[in-house]
C-alpha positions in Angstrom: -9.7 -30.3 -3.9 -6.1 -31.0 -2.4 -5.0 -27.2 -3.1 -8.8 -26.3 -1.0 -7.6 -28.6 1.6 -3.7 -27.4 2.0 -5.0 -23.7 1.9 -7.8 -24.6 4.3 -5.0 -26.0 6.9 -2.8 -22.7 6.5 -5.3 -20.5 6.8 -6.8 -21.9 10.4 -2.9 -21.8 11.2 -3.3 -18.0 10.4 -6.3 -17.6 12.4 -5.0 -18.9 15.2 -2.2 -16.9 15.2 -4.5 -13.6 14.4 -6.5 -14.6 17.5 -3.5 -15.0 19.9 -1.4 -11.8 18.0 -1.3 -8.7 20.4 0.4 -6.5 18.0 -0.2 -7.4 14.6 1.1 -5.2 11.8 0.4 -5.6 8.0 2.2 -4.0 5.0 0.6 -3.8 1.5 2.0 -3.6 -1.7 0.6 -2.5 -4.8 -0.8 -6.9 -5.4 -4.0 -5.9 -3.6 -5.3 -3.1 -5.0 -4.6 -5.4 -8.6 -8.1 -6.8 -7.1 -10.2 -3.5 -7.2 -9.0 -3.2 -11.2 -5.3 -0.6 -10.2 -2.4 -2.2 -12.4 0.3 -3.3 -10.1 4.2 -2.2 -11.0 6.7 -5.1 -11.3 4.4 -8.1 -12.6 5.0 -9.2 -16.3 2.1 -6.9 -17.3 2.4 -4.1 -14.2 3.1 -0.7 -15.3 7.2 -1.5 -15.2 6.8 -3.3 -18.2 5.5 -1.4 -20.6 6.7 2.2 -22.0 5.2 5.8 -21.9 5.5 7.2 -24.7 9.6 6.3 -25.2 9.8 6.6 -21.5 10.6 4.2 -18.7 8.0 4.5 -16.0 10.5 4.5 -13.5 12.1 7.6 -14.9 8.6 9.3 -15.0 8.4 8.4 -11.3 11.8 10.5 -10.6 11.5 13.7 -8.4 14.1 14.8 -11.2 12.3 14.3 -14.5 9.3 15.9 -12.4 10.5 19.3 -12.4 11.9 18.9 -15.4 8.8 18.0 -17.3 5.9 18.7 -15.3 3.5 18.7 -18.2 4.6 15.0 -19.6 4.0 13.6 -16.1 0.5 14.9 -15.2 0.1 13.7 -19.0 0.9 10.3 -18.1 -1.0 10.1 -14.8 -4.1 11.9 -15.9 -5.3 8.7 -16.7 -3.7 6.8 -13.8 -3.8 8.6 -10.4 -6.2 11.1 -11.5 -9.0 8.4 -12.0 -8.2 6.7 -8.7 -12.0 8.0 -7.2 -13.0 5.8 -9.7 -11.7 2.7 -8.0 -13.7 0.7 -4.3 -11.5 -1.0 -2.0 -12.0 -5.2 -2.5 -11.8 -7.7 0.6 -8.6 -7.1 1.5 -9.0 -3.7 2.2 -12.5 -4.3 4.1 -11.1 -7.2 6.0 -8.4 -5.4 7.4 -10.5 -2.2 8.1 -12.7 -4.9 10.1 -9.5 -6.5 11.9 -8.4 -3.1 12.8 -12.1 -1.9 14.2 -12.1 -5.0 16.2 -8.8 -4.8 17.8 -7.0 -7.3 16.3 -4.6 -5.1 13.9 -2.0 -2.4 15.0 -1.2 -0.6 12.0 -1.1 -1.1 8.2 1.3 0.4 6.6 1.1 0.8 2.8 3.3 1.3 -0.2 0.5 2.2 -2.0 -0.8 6.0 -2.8 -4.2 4.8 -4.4 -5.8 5.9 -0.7 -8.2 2.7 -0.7 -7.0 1.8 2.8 -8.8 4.8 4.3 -11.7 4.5 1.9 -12.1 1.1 3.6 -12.1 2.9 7.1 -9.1 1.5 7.9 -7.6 4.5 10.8 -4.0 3.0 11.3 -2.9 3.5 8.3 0.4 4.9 7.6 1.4 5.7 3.9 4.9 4.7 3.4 5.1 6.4 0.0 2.6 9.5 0.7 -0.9 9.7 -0.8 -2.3 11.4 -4.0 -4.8 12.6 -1.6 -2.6 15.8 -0.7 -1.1 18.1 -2.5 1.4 20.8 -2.2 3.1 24.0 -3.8 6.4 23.7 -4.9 7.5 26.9 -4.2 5.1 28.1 -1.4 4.1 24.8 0.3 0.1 25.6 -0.5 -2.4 23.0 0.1 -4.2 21.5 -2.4 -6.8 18.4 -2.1 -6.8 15.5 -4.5 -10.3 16.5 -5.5 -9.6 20.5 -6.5 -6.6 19.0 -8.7 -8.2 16.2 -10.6 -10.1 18.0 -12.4 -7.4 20.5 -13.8 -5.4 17.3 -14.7 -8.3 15.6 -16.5 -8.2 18.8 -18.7 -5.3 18.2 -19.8 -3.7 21.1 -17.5 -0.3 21.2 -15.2 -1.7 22.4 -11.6 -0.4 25.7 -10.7 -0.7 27.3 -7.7 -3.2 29.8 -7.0 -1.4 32.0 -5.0 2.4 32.1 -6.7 1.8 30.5 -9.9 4.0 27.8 -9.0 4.3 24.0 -10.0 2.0 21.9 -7.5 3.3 18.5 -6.6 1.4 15.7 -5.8 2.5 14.3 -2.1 4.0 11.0 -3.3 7.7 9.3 -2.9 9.3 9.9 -6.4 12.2 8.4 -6.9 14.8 10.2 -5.3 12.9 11.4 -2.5 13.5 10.7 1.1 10.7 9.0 3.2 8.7 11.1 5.6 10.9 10.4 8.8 8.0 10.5 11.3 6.1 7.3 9.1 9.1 5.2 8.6 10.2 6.0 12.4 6.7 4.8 13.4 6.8 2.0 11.0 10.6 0.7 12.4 8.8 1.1 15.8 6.0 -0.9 15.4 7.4 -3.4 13.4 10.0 -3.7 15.9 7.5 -4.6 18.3 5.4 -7.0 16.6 4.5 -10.6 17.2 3.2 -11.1 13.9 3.4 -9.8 10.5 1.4 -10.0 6.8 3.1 -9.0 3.9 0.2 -8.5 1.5 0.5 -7.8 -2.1 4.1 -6.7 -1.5 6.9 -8.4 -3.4 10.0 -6.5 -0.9 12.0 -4.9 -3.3 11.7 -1.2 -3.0 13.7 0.0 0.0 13.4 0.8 2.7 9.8 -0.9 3.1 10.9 -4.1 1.6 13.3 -4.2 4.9 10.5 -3.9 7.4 10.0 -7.6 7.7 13.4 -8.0 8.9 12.8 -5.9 12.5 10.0 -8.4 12.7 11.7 -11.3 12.0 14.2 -9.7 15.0 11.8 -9.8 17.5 10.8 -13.2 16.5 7.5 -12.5 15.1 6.2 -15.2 12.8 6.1 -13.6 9.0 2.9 -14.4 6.9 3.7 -13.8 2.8 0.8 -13.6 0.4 1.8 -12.7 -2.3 1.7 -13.8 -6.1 5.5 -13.4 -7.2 8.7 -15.1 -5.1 10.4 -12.5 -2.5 13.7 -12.3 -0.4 11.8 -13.3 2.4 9.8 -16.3 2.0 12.3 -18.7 3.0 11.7 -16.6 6.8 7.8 -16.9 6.0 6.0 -19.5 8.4 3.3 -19.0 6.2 2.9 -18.2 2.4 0.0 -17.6 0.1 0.1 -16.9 -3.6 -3.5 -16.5 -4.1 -4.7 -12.9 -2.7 -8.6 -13.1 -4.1 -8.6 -16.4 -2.3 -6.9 -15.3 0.6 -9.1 -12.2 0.8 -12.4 -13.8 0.9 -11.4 -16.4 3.5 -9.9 -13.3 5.7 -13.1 -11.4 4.7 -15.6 -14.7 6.4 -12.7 -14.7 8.9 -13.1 -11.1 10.1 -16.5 -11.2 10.3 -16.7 -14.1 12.5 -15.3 -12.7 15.0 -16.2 -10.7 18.3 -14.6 -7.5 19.1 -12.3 -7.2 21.8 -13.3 -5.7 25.0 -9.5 -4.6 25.8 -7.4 -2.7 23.3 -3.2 -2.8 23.0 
């Protein structure tokens, strides 16, 4: 009942603020898509922890160990990214979808490539690590769509390219990969910009998203944390959460509640 009562008092703080923000950005982590059933990466049972095969994750997830063994990573994501349809955006998706519809949310930007964001109808939503939606030759830049290459994965098949025979690479951020330059430029914009700022599901180590919060924090935009580990930013946090389901059905009544606005940022 006291733990009802202290989260009940934080979150009217956060609606308060949500109702006064003009330019309110959000960045997810891989912690809220944990709630539509998508293991997360650095929790004691995330994907980090445990081993391929005799492989690291993290070493699957290198743009190196990519070309050099195609086959074992479409392998190891067949029955990861290549089930992803199979997963429905939860509350926190919805909610923000809502915020965004109603004028109360800028942008989200998302470390995550599960493509639940836009499945929830959120429309400013910028993918800091690319999508599994898109695809792409390696050697001729082809397009391919998530849904003509699941299948051949599922098979057990490495995608090749129909017109040069080539590898075809899903559009993610492997390590060792740059950032697209026009999404992190919009995202040091906005943040930049902000008055206020949730960090959702997020726990702000993998660079440079994790260092978003700080152009924020710059502007002196009040940082909101939920989030079930500690990060490097929640001493700067005016507000913290460690309960997202919680947090997502309360911004779920929260978003519902209230009106659209009649004049738009």
């Amino acid at each position: 009942m006291e733990k009802q009562l202290a989260f009940e008092k934080k979150f009217n703080t956060l609606k308060a603020m949500i109702r006064g923000s003009r330019s309110l950005v959000v960045l997810t982590g891989a912690g809220i898509s944990t709630l539509s059933g998508i293991p997360d990466f650095r929790s004691n049972t995330g994907l980090y922890a445990k081993r391929w095969n005799e492989y690291r994750v993290e070493d699957i997830l290198s743009i190196g160990f990519f070309h050099a063994h195609p086959e074992l990573f479409y392998e190891w994501a067949k029955d990861f990214w290549y089930k992803l349809d199979s997963y429905q955006p939860n509350v926190v998706h919805t909610s923000l979808a809502v915020l965004e519809r109603k004028g109360y949310v800028q942008g989200v930007f998302t470390q995550n490539i599960d493509m639940l964001h836009k499945k929830a109808g959120s429309q400013k939503c910028y993918e800091l690590h690319g999508s599994a939606e898109h695809h792409h030759c390696t050697n001729c830049n082809s397009y391919y769509s998530y849904e003509s290459i699941a299948p051949i994965v599922l098979n057990g098949e490495v995608p090749r390219c129909r017109q040069c025979g080539s590898i075809i690479k899903p559009d993610i951020t492997f390590y060792g990969e740059n950032l697209d330059p026009l999404v992190l430029a919009k995202a040091y914009e906005m943040f930049s910009h902000s008055d206020l700022t949730l960090v959702l599901g997020s726990s702000l180590l993998v660079q440079p998203a994790a260092n978003l919060p700080y152009h924020s924090l710059q502007n002196s935009a009040p940082l909101v944390i939920v989030n079930k580990q500690e990060t490097g930013y929640d001493r700067s946090a005016i507000l913290h959460f460690s309960d997202l389901q919680q947090f997502g059905k309360a911004l779920e009544t929260f978003a519902e509640s209230l009106e659209e606005r009649k004049y738009r940022v």
